[in-house]
N, CA, C and O atoms as a printed pandas DataFrame, in Angstrom:
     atom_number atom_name residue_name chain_id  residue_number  x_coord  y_coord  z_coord
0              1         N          UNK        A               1  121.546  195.741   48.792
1              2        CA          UNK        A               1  121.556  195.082   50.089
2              3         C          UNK        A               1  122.799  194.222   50.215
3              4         O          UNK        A               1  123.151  193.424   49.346
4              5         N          UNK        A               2  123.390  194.419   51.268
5              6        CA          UNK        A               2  124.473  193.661   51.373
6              7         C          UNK        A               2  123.791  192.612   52.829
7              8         O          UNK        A               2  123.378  193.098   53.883
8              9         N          UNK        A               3  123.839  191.078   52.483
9             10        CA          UNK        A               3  123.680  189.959   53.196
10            11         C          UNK        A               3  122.688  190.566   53.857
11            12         O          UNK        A               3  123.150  190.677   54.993
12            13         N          UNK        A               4  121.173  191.218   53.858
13            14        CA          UNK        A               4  120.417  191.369   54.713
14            15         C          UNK        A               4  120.277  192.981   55.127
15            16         O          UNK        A               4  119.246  193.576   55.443
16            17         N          UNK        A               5  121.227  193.344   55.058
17            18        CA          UNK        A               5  121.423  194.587   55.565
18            19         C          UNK        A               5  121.703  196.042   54.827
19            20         O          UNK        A               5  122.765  196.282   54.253
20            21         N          UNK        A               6  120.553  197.023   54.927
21            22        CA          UNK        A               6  120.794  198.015   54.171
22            23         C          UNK        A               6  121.558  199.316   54.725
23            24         O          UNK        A               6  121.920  199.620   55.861
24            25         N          UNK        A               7  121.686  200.110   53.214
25            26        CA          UNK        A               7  122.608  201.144   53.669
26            27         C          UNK        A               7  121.998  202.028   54.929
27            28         O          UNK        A               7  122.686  202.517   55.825
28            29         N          UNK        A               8  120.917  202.103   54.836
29            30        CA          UNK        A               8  120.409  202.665   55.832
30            31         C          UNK        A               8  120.767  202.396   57.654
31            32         O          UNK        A               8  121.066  203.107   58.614
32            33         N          UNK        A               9  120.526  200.960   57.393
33            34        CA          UNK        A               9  120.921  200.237   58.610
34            35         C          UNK        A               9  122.506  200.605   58.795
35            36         O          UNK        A               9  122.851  200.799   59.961
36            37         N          UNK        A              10  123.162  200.682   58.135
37            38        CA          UNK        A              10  124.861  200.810   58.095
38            39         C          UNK        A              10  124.683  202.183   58.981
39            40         O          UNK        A              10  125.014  202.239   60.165
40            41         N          UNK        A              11  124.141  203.235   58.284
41            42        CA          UNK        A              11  124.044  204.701   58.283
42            43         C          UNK        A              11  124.354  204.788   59.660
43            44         O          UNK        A              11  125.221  205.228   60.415
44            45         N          UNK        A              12  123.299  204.194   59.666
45            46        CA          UNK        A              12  122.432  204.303   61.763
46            47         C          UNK        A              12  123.538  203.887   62.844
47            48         O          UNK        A              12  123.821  204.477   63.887
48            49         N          UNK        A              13  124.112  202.663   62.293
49            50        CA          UNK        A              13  125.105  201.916   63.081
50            51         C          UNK        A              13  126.694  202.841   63.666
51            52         O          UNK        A              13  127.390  202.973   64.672
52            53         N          UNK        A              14  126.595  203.359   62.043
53            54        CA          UNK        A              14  127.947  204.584   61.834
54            55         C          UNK        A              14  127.950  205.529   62.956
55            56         O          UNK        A              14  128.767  205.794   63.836
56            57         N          UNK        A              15  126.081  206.207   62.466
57            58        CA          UNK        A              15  125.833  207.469   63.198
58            59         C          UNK        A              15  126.218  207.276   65.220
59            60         O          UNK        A              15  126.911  208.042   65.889
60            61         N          UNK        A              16  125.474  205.996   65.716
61            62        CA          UNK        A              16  125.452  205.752   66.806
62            63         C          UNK        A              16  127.336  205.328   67.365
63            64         O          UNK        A              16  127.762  205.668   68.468
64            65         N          UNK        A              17  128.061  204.674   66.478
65            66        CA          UNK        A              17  129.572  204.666   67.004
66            67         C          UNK        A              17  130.062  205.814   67.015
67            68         O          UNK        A              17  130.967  206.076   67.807
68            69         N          UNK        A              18  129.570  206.756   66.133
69            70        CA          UNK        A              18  129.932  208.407   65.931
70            71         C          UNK        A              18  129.858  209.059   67.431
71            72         O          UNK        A              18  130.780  209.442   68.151
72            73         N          UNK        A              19  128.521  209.053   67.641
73            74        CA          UNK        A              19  127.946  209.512   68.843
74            75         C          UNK        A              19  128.334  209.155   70.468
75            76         O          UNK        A              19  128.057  209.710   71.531
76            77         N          UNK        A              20  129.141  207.904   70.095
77            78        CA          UNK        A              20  129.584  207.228   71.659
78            79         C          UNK        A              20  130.647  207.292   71.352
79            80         O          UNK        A              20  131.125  207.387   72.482
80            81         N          UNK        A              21  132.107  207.342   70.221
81            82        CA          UNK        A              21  133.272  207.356   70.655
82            83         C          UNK        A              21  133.637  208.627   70.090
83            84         O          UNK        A              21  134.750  208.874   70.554
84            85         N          UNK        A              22  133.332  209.425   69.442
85            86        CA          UNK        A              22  133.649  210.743   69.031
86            87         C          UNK        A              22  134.975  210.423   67.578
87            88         O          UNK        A              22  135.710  209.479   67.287
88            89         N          UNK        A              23  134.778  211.429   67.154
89            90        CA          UNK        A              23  134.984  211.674   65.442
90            91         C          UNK        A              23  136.905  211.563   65.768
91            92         O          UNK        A              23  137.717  211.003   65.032
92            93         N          UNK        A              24  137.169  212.223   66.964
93            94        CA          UNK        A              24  138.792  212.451   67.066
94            95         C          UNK        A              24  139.269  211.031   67.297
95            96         O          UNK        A              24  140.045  210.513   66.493
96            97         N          UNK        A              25  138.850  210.410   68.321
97            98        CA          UNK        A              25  138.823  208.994   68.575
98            99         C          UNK        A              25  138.794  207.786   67.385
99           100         O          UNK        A              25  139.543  206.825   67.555
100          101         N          UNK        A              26  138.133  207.822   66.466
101          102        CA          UNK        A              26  137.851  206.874   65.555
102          103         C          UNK        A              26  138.889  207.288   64.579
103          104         O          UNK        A              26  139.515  206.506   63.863
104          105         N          UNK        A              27  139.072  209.039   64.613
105          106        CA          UNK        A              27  140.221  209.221   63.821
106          107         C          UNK        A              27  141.841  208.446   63.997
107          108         O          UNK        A              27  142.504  207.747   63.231
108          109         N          UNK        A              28  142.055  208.913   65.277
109          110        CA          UNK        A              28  142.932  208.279   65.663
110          111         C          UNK        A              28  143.281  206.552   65.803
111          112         O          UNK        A              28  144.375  205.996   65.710
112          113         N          UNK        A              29  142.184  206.068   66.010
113          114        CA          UNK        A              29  142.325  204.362   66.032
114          115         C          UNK        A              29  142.643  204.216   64.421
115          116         O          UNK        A              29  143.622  203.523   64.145
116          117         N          UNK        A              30  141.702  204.967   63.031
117          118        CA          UNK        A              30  141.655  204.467   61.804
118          119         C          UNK        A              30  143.486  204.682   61.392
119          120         O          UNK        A              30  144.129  204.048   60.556
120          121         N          UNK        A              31  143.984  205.836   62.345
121          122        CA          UNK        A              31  145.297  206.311   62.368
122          123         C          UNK        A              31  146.522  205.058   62.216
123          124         O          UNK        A              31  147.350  204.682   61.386
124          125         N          UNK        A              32  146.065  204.711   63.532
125          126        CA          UNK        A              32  147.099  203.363   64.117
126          127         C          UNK        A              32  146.830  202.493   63.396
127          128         O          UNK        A              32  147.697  201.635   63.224
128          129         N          UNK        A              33  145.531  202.361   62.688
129          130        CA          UNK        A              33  145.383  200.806   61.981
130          131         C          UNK        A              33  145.758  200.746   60.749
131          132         O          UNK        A              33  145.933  199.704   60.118
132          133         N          UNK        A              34  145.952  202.277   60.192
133          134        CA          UNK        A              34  147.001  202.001   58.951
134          135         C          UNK        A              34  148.662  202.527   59.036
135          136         O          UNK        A              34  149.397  202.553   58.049
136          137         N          UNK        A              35  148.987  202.847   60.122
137          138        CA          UNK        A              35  150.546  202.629   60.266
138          139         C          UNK        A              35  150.680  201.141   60.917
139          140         O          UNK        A              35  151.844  200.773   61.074
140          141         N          UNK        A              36  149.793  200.352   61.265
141          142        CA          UNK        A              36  149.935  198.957   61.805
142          143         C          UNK        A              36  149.650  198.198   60.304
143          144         O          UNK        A              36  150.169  197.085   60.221
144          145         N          UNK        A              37  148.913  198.645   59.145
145          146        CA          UNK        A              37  148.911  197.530   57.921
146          147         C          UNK        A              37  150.345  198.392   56.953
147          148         O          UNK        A              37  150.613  197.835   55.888
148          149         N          UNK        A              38  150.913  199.235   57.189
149          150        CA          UNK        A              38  151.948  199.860   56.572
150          151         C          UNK        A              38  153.126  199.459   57.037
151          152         O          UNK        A              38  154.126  199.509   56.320
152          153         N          UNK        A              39  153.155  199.118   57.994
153          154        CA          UNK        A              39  154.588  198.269   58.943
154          155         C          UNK        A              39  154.420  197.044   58.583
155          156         O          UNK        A              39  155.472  196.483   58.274
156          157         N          UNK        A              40  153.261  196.274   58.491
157          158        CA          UNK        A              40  153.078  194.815   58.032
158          159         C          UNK        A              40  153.712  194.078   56.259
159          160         O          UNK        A              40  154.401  193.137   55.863
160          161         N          UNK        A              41  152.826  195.391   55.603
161          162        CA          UNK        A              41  153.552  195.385   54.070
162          163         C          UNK        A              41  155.280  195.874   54.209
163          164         O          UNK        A              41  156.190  195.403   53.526
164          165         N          UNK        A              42  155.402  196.784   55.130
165          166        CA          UNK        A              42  157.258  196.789   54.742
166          167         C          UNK        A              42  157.737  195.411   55.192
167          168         O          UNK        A              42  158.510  194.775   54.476
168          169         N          UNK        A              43  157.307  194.936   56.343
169          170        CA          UNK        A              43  157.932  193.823   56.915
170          171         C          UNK        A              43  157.949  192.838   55.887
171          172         O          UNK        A              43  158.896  192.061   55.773
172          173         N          UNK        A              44  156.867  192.819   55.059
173          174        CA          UNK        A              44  156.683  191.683   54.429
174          175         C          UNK        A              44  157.420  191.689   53.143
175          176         O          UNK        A              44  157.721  190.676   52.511
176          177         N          UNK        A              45  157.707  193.004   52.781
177          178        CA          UNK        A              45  158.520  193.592   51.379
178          179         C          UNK        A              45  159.950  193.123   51.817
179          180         O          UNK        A              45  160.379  192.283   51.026
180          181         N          UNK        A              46  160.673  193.361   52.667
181          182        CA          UNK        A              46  161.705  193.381   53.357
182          183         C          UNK        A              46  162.009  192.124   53.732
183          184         O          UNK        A              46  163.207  191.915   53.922
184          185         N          UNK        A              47  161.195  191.144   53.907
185          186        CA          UNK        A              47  162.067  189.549   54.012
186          187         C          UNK        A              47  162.096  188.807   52.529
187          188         O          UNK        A              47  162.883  187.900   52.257
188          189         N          UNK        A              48  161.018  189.392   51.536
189          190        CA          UNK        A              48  161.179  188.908   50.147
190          191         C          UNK        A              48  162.349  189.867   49.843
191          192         O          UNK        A              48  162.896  189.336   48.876
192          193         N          UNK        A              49  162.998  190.941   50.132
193          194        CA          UNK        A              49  164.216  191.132   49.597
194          195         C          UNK        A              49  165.339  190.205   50.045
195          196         O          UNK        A              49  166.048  189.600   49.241
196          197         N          UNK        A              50  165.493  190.107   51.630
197          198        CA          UNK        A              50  166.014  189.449   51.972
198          199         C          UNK        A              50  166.225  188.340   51.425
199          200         O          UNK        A              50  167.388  188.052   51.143
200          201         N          UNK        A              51  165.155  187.423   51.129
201          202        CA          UNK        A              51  165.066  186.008   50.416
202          203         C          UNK        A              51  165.610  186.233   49.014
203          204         O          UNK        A              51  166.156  185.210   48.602
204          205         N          UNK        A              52  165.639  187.315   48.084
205          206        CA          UNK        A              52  165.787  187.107   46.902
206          207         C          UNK        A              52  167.402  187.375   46.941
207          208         O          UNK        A              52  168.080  186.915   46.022
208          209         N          UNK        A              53  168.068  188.168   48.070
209          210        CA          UNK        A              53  169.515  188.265   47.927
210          211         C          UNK        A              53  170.378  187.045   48.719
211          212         O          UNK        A              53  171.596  186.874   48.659
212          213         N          UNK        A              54  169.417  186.269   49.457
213          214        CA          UNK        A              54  170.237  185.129   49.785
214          215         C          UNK        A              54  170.220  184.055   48.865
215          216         O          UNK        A              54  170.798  183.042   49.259
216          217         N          UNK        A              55  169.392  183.988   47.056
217          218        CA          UNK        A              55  169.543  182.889   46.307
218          219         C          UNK        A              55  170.763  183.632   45.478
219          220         O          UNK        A              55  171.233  182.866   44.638
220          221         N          UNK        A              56  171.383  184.903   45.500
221          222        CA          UNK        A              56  172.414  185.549   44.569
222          223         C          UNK        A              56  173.558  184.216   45.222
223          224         O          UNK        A              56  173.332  183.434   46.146
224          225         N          UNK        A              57  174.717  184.326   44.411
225          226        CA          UNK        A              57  175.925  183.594   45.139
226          227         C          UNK        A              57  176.802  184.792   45.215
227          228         O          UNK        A              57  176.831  185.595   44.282
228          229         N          UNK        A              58  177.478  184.936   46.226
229          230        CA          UNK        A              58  178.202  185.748   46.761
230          231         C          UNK        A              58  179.186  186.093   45.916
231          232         O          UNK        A              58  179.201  185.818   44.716
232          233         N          UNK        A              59  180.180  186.811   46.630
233          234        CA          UNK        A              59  181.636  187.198   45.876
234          235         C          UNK        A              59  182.521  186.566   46.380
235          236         O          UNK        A              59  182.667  186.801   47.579
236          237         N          UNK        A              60  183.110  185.928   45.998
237          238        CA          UNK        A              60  184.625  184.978   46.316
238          239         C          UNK        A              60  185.696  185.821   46.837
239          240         O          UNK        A              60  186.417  186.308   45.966
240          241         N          UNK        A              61  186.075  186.215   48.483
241          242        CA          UNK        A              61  187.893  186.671   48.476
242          243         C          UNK        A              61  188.344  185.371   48.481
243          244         O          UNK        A              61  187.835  184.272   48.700
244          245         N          UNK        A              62  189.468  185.799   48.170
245          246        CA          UNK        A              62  190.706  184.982   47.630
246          247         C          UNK        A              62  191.975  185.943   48.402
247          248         O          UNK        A              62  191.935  187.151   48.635
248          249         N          UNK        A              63  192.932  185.108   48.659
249          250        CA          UNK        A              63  194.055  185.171   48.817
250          251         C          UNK        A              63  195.601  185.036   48.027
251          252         O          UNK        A              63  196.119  183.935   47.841
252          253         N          UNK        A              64  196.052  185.948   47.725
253          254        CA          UNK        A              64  197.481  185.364   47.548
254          255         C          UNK        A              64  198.392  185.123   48.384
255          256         O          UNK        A              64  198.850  185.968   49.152
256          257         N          UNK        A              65  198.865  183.556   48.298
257          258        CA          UNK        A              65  199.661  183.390   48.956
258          259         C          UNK        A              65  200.877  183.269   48.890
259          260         O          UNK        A              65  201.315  182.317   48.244
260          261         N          UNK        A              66  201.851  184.244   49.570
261          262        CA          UNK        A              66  203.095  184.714   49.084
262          263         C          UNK        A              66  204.060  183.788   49.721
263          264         O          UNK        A              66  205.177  184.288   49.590
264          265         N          UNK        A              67  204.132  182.506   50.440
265          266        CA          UNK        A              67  205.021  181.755   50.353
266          267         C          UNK        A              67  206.087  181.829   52.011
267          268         O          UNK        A              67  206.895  181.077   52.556
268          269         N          UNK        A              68  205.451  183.272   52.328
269          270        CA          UNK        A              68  205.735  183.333   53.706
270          271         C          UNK        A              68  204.920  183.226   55.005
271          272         O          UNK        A              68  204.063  184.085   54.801
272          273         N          UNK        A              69  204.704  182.803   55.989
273          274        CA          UNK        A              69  204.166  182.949   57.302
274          275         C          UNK        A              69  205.041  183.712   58.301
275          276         O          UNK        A              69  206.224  183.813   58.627
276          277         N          UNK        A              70  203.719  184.239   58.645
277          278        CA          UNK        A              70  204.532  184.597   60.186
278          279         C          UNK        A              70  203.564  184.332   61.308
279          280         O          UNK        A              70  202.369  184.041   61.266
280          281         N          UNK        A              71  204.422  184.515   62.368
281          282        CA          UNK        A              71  203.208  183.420   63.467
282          283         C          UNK        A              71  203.027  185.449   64.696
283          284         O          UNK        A              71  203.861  186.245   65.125
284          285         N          UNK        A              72  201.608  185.378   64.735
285          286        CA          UNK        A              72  201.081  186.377   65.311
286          287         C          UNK        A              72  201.426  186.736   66.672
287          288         O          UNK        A              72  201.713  187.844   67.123
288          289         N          UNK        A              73  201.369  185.907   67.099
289          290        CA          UNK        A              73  201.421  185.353   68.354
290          291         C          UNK        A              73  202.896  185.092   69.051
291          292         O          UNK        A              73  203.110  184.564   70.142
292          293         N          UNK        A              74  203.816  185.597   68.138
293          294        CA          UNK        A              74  205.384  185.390   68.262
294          295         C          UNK        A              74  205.463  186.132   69.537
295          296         O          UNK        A              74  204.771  187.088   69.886
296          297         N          UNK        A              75  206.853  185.272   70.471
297          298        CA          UNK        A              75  207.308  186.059   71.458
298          299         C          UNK        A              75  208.671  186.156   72.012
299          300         O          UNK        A              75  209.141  185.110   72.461
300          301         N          UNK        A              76  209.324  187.129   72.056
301          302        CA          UNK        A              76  210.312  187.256   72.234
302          303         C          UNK        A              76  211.269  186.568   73.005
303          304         O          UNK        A              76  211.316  186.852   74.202
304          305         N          UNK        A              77  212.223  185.520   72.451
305          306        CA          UNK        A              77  212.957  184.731   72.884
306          307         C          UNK        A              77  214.691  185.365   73.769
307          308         O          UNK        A              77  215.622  186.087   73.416
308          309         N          UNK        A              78  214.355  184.616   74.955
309          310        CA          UNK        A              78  215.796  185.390   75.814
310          311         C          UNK        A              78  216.998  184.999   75.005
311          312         O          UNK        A              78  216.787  184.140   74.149
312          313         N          UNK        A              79  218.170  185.447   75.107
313          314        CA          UNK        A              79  219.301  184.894   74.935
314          315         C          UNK        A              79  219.801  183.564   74.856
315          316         O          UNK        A              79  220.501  183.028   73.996
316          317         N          UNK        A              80  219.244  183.074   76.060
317          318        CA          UNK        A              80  219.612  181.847   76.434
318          319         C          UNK        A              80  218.905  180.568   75.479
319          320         O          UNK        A              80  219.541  179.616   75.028
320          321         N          UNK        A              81  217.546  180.791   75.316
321          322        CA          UNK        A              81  216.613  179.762   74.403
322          323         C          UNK        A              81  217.569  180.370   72.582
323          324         O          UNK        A              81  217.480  179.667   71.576
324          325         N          UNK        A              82  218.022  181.135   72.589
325          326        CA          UNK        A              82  218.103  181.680   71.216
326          327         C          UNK        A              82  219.468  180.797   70.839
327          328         O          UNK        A              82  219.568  180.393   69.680
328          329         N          UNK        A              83  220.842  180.400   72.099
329          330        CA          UNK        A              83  221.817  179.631   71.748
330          331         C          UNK        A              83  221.398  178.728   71.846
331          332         O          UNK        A              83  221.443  178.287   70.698
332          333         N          UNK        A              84  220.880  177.886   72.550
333          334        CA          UNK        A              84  220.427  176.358   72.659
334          335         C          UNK        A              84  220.363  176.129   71.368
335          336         O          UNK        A              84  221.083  175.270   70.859
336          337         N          UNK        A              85  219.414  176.926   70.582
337          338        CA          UNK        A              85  219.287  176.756   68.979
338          339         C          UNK        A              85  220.056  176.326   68.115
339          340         O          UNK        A              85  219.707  176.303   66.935
């Protein structure tokens, strides 16, 4: 007996949801309700990865710096600004 209630009583309960929503129907809902707890466990797998690769410390770029600049944004100076110089 589970809390009061026997298998029998279960049986009956089964048989009668059987009988009012049909076997394809219950198939299909039991369908959705485990691609809805299968999306829940990836989701939940998938932010503990997340979390465990944001305590890694990254990779360092680095630069060498060769001692020259140049400006990107350079623009071609007339004649005239180039003697003033």
């Amino acid at each position: 007996m589970l809390g009061g209630i026997s298998i029998w009583q279960l049986l009956i309960v089964l048989g009668i949801i059987i009988l009012i929503f049909g076997t394809k129907k219950l198939r299909n809902v039991g369908g959705d309700l485990g691609d809805a707890v299968k999306g829940f466990k990836k989701a939940v797998n998938d932010e503990e990865k997340k979390d465990d690769t944001a305590d890694k410390p990254h990779a360092r770029v680095s630069q060498e710096e060769s001692g020259n600049t140049y400006d990107v944004n350079a623009e071609q100076q007339s004649e005239k600004q180039e003697e003033r110089k």
